[in-house]
C-alpha positions as CSV (number, residue, x, y, z in Angstrom):
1,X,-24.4,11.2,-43.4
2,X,-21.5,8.8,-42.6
3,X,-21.3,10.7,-39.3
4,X,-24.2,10.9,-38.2
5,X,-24.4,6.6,-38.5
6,X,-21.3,5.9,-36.5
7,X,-22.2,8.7,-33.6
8,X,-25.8,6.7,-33.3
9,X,-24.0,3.5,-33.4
10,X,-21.5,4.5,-30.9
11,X,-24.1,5.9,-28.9
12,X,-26.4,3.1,-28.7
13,X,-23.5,0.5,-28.0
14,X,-22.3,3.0,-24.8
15,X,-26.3,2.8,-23.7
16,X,-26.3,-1.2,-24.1
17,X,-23.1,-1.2,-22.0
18,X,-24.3,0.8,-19.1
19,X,-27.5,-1.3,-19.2
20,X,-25.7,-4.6,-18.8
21,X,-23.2,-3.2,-16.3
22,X,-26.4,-2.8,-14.1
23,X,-27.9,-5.3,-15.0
24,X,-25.4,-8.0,-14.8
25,X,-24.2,-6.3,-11.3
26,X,-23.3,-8.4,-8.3
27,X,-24.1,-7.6,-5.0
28,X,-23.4,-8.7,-1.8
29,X,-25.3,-7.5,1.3
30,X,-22.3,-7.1,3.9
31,X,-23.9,-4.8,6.8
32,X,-27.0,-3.2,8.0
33,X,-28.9,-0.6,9.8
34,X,-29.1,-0.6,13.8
35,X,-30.6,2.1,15.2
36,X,-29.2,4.5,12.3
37,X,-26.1,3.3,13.0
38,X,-24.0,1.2,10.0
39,X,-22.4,-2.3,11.6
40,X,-20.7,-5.6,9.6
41,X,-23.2,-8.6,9.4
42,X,-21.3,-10.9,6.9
43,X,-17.4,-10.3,7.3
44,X,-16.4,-13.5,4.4
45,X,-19.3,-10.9,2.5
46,X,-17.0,-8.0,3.3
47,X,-14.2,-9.4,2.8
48,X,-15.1,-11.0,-0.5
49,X,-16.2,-7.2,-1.3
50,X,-12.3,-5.5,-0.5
51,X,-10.5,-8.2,-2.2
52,X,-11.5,-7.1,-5.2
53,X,-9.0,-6.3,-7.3
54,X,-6.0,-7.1,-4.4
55,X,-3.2,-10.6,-5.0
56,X,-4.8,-13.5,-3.7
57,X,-2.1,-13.2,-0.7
58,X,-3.5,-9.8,0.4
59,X,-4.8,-9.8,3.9
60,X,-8.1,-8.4,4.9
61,X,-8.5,-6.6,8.6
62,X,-9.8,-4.2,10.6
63,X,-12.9,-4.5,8.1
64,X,-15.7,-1.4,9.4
65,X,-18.4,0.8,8.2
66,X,-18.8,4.6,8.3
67,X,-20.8,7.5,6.8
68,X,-19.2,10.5,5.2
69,X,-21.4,13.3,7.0
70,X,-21.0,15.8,3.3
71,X,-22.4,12.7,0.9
72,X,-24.3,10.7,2.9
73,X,-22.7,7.8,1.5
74,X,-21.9,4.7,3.2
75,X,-18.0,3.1,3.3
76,X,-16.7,-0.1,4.3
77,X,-12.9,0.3,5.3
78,X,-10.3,-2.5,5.7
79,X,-6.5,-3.0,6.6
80,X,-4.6,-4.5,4.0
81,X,-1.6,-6.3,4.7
82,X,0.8,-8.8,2.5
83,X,-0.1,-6.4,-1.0
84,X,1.5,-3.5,-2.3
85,X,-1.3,-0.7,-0.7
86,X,-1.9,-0.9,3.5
87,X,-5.9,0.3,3.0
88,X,-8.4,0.2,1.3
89,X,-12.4,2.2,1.4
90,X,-15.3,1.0,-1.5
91,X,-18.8,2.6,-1.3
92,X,-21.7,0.9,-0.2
93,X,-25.5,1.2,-1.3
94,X,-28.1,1.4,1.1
95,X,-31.4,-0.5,0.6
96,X,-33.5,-0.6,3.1
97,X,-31.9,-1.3,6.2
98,X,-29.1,-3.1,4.4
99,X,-25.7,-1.9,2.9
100,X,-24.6,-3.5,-0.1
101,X,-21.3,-3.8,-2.1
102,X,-22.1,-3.7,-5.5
103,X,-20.1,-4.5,-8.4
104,X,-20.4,-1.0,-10.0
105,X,-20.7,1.8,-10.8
106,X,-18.9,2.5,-7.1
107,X,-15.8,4.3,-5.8
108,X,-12.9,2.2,-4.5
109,X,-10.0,4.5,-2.7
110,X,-6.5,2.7,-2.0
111,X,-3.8,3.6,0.4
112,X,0.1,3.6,-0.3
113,X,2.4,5.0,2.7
114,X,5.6,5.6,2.0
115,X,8.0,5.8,5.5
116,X,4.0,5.0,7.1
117,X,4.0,1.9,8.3
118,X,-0.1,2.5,8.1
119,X,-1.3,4.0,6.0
120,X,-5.0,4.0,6.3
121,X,-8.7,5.4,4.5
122,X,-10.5,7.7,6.8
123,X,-13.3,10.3,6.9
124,X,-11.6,13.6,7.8
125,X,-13.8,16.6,7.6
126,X,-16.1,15.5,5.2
127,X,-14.0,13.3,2.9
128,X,-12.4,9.8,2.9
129,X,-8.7,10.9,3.2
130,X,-5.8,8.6,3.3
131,X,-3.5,9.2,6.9
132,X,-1.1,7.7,8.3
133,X,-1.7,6.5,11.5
134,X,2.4,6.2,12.9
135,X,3.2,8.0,15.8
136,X,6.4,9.0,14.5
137,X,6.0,11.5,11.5
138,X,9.6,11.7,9.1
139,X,9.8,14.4,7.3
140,X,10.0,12.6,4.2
141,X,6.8,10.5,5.3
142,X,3.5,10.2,2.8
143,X,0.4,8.8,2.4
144,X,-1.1,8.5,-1.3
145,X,-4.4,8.1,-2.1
146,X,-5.9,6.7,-5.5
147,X,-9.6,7.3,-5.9
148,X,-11.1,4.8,-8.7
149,X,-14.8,4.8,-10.4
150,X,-15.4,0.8,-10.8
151,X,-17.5,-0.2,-13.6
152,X,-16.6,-3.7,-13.7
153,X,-17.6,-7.1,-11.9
154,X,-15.4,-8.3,-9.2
């Protein structure tokens, strides 16, 4: 009986947390739709968006949208420069025409080269990879990816 209470209790208090995650979500409309083709409208948006969760010295560039052919799902990619990662890739939500950042649930992907001088998030095949994009290739040279599921404000 004692069981049974705390798995309904649990239960309910997971439900009330997913309900004010999307409830309490921000958003921020950083590109739209031309022509079925994605493009950056508010860059301080965008960049707002990837510097979630980066040192308040990080450095945003290179900021662009692309679709993953597979998913169907919309990604706005940066450089990052003056923080420990050199890229960074967060899903976007269409609606409508617009594509918006949301605060969660989303998937954020961060780059890490190691002997890459840039090491950067892009759709290869059908997948956001991480590459490096030297032209000299060491043989000890890697790029690291680290897929997250955000569930949190930024």
């Amino acid at each position: 009986m004692e069981n049974k209470y705390f798995f309904r209790t649990g239960i309910t208090f997971l439900l009330s947390c997913l309900i004010s995650v999307g409830i309490f979500s921000q958003t921020l409309v950083v590109g739209s739709l031309k022509n079925g083709k994605p493009q950056v409208t508010d860059l301080a948006a965008a960049t707002t968006a990837l510097k979630g969760g980066l040192p308040l010295t990080a450095i945003v560039s290179n900021v662009f949208i692309e679709r993953e052919p597979e998913s169907r799902k919309y990604f706005l990619f940066c450089k990052v420069g003056n923080a420990s990662i050199s890229g960074k890739a967060i899903e976007l939500r269409p609606e409508g025409d617009n594509l918006v950042a949301f605060s969660g649930p989303g998937v954020e992907i961060t780059c890490d080269g190691y002997n890459c001088g840039s090491c950067m998030p892009k759709i290869s095949g059908s997948k956001v990879r991480c590459v490096c994009e030297d032209t000299s290739h060491p043989s000890d040279q890697r790029c690291d990816m680290l897929s997250k599921v955000i569930i949190t404000i930024w």
